[in-house]
Backbone as CSV, one residue per row, in Angstrom:
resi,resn,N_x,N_y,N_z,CA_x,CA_y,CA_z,C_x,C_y,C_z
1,UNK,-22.912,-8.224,16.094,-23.561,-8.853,14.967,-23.082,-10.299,14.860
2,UNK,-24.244,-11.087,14.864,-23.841,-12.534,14.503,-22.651,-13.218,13.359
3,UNK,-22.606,-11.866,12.353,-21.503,-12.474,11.271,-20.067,-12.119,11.618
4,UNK,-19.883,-11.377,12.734,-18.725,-10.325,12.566,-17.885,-11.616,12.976
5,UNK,-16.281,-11.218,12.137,-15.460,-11.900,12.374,-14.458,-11.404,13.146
6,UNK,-13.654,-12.005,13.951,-12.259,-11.490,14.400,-11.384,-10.935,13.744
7,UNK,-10.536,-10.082,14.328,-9.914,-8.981,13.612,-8.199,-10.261,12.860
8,UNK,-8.162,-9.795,11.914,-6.754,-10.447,11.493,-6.039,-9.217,10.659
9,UNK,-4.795,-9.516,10.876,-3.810,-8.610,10.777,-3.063,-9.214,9.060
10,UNK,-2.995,-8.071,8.031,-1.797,-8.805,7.000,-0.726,-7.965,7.040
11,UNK,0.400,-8.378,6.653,1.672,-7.026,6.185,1.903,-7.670,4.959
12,UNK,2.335,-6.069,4.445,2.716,-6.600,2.863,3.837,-5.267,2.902
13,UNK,4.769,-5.949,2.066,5.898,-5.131,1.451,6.037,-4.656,0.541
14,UNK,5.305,-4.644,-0.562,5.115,-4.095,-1.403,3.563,-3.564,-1.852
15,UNK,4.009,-1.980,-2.056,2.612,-1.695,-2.422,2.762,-1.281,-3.704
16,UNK,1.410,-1.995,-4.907,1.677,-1.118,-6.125,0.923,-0.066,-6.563
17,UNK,1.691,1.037,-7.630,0.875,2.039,-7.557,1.221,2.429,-9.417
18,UNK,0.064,1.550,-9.382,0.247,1.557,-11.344,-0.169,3.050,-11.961
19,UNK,-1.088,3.874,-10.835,-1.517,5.043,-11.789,0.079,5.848,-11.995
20,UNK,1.163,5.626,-11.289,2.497,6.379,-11.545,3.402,5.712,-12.162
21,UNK,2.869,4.356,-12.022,4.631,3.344,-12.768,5.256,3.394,-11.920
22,UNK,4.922,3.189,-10.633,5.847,2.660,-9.693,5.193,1.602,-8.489
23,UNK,5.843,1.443,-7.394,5.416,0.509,-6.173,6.590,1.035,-4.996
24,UNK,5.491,1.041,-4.138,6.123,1.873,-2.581,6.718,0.333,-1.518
25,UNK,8.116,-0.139,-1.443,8.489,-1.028,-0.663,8.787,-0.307,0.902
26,UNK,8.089,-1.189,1.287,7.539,-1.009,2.878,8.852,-2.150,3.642
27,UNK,10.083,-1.379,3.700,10.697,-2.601,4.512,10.447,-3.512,5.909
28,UNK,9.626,-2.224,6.561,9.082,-3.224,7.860,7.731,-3.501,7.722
29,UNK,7.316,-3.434,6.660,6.134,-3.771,6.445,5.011,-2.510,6.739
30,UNK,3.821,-3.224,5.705,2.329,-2.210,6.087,1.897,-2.980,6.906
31,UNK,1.544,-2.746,7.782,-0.280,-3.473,8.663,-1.003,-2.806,8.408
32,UNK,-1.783,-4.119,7.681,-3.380,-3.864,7.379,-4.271,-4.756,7.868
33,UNK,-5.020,-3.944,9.267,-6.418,-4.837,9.897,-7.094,-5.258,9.108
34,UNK,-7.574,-6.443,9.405,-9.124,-6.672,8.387,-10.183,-7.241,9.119
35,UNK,-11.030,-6.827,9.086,-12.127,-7.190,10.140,-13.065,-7.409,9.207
36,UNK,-14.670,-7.742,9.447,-15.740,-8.224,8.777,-16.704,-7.909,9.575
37,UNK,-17.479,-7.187,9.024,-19.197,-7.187,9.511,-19.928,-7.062,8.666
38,UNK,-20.840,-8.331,9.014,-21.912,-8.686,7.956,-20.845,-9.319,7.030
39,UNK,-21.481,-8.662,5.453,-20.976,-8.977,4.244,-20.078,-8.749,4.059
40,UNK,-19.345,-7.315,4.781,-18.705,-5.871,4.436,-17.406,-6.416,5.264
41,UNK,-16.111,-6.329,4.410,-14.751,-6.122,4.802,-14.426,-5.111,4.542
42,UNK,-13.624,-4.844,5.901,-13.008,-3.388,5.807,-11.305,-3.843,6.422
43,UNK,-10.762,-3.127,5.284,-9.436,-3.114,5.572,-8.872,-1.770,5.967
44,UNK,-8.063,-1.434,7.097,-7.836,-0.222,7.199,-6.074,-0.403,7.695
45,UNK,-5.244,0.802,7.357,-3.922,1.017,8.347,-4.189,2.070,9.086
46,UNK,-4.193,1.485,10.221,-4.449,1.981,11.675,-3.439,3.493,11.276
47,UNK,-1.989,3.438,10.991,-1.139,4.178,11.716,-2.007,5.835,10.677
48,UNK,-2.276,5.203,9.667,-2.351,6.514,8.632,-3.879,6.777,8.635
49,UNK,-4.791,5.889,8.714,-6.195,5.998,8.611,-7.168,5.325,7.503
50,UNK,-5.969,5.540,6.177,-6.460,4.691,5.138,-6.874,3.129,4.832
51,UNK,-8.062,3.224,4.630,-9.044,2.298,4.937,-9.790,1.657,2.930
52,UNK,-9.946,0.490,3.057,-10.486,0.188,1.786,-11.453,-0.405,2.028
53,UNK,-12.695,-1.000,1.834,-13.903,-2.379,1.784,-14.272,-2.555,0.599
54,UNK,-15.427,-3.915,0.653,-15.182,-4.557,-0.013,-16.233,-5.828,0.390
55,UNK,-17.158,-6.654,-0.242,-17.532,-7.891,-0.192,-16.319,-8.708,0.181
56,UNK,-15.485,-9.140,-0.590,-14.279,-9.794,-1.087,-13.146,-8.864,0.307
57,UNK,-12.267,-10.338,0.610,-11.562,-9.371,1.141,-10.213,-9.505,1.179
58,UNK,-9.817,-9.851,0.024,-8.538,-9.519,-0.681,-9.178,-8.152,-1.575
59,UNK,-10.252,-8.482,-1.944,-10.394,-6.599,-2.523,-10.368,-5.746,-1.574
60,UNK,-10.873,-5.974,-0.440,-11.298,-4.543,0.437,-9.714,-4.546,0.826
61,UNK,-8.756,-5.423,1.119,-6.885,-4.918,1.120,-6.604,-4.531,-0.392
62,UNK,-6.740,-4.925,-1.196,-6.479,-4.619,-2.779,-6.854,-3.145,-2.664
63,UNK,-8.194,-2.522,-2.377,-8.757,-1.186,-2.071,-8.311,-0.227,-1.218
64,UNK,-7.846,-0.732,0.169,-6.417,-0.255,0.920,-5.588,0.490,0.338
65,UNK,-4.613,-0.778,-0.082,-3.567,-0.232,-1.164,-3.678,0.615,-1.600
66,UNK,-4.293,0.376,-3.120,-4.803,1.831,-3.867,-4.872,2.528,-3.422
67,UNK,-5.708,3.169,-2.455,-6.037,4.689,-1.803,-5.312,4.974,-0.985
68,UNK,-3.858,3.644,-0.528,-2.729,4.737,-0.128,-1.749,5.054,-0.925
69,UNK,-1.561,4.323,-1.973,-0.981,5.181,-2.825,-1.169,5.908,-3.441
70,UNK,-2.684,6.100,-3.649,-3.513,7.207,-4.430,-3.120,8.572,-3.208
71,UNK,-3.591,8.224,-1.815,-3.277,9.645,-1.117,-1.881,10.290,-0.869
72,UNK,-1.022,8.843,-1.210,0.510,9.379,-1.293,0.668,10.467,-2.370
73,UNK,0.206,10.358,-3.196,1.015,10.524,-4.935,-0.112,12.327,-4.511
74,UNK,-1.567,12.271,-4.041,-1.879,13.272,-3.913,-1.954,14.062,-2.970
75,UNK,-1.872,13.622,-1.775,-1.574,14.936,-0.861,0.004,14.477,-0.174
76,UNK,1.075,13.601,0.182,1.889,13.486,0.350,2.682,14.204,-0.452
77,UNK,2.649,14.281,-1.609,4.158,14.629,-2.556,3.255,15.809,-2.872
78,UNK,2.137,16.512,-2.413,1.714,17.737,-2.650,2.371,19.012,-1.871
79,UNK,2.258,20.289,-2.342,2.761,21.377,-1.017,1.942,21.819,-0.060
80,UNK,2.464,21.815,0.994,1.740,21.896,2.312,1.073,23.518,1.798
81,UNK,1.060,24.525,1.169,0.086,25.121,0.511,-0.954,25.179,-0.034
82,UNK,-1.196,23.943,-0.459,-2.456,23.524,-1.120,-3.292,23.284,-0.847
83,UNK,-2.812,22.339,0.461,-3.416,21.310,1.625,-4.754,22.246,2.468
84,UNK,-5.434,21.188,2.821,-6.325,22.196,4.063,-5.352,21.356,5.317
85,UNK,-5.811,22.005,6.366,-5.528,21.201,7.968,-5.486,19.693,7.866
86,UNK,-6.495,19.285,7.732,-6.143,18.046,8.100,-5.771,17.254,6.752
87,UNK,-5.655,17.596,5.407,-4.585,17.123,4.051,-3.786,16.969,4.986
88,UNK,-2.957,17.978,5.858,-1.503,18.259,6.157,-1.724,17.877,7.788
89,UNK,-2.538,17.159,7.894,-2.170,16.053,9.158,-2.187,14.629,8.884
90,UNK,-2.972,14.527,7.885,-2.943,12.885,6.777,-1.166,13.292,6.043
91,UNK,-0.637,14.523,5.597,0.659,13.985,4.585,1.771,13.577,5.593
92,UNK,1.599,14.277,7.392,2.663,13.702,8.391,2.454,12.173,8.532
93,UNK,1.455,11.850,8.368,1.135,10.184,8.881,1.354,9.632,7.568
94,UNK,1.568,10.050,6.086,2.377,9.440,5.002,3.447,9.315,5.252
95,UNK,3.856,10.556,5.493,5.203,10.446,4.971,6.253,10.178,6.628
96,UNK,5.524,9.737,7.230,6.064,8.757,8.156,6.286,7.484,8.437
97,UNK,5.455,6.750,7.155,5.752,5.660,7.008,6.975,5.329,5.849
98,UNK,7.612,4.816,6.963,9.004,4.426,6.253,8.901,3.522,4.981
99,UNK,9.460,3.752,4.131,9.184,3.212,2.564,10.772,3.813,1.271
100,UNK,10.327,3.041,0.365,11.679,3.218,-1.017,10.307,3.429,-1.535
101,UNK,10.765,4.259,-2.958,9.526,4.025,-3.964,10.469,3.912,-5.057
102,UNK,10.120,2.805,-6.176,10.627,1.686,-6.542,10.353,2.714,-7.995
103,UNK,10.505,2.880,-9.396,10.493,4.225,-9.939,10.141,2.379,-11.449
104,UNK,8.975,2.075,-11.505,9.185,0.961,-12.437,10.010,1.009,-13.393
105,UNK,9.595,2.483,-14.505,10.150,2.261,-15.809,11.628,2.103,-16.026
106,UNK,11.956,2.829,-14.642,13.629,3.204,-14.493,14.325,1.506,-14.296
107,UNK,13.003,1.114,-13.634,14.034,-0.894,-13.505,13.577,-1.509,-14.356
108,UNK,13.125,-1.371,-15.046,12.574,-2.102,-16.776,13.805,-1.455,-17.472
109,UNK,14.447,-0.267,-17.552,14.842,-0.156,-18.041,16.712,-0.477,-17.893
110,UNK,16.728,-0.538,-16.758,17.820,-1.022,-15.997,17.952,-2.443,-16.519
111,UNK,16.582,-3.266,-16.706,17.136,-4.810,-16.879,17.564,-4.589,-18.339
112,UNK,16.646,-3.730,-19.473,17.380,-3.668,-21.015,18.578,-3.306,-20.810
113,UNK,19.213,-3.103,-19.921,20.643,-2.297,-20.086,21.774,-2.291,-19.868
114,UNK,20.863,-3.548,-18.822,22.460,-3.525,-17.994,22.071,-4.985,-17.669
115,UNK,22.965,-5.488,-17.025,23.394,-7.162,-16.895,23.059,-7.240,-15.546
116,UNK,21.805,-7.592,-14.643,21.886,-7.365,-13.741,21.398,-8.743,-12.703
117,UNK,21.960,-9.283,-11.446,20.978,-10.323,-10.906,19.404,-10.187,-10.559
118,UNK,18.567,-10.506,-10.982,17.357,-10.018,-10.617,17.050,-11.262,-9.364
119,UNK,17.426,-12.135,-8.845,16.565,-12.763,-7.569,16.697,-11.912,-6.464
120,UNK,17.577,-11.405,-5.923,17.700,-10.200,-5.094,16.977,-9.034,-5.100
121,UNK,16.253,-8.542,-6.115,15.805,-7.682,-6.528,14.270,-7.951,-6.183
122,UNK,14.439,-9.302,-7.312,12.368,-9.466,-7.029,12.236,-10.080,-5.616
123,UNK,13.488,-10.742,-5.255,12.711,-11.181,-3.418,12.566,-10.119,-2.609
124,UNK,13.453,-8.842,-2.451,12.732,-7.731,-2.412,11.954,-7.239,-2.704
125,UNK,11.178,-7.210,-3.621,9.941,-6.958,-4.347,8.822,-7.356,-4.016
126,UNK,8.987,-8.664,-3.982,7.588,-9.242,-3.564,7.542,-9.785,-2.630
127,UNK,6.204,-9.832,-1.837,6.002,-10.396,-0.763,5.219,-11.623,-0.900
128,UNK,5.068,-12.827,-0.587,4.999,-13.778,-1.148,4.117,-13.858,-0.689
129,UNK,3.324,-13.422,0.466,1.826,-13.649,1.337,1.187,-12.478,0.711
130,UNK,1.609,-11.017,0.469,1.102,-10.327,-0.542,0.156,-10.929,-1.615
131,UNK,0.853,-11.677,-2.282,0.327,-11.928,-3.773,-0.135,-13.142,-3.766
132,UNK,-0.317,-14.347,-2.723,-0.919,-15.325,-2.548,-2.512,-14.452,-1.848
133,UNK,-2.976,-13.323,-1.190,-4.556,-12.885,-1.421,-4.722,-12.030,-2.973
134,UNK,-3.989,-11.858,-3.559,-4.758,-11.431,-4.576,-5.530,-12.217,-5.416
């Protein structure tokens, strides 16, 4: 197709996942492809499958995100009982990606409480190419 663009690669270290009050830090990072055809961006991580699009394509990675932390929170931290076959071939390719999950309220509540350095904390936190596409 005449519009399609070349594939470009982002990593981000932090993923957030507001439906729990928390954010999943990715120390070696996520890769997320982003390619374009036509109108349509599609962001996907190769290693797990989860894929977002999007016109926009800081949304179609914004859409990424979400639906991996949405499939974390629901078939990852689910019991392999619940699961059909392939739930429980998507929760090995979660929960193989190496990650902290960052517990928000517990560090909101850590800063009321306690005396703590926060630049160490948020440069861990954020990824600075992260939050320059949003």
């Amino acid at each position: 197709m005449p519009n399609d663009k070349p594939m470009q690669f982002i990593k981000v270290t932090c993923i957030p996942d507001s439906a729990m009050f928390r954010a999943f830090m990715v120390p070696g990072g996520f890769e997320v492809e982003l390619t374009q055809t036509g109108n349509v961006w599609v962001a996907i991580h190769k290693e797990t499958g989860v894929s977002g699009f999007d016109y926009d394509k800081q949304k179609a990675l914004e859409n990424c995100l979400i639906d991996f932390a949405c499939c974390y929170h629901q078939i990852a931290e689910e019991s392999d009982e619940k699961l059909t076959e392939d739930a429980r071939k998507l929760k090995q390719k979660l929960l193989a990606v190496e990650l902290n999950i960052l517990d928000l309220p517990t560090f909101v509540d850590r800063l009321a409480h306690e005396q703590i350095d926060l630049e160490p904390e948020i440069t861990r936190m954020v990824d600075e190419n992260f939050w320059d596409l949003l």
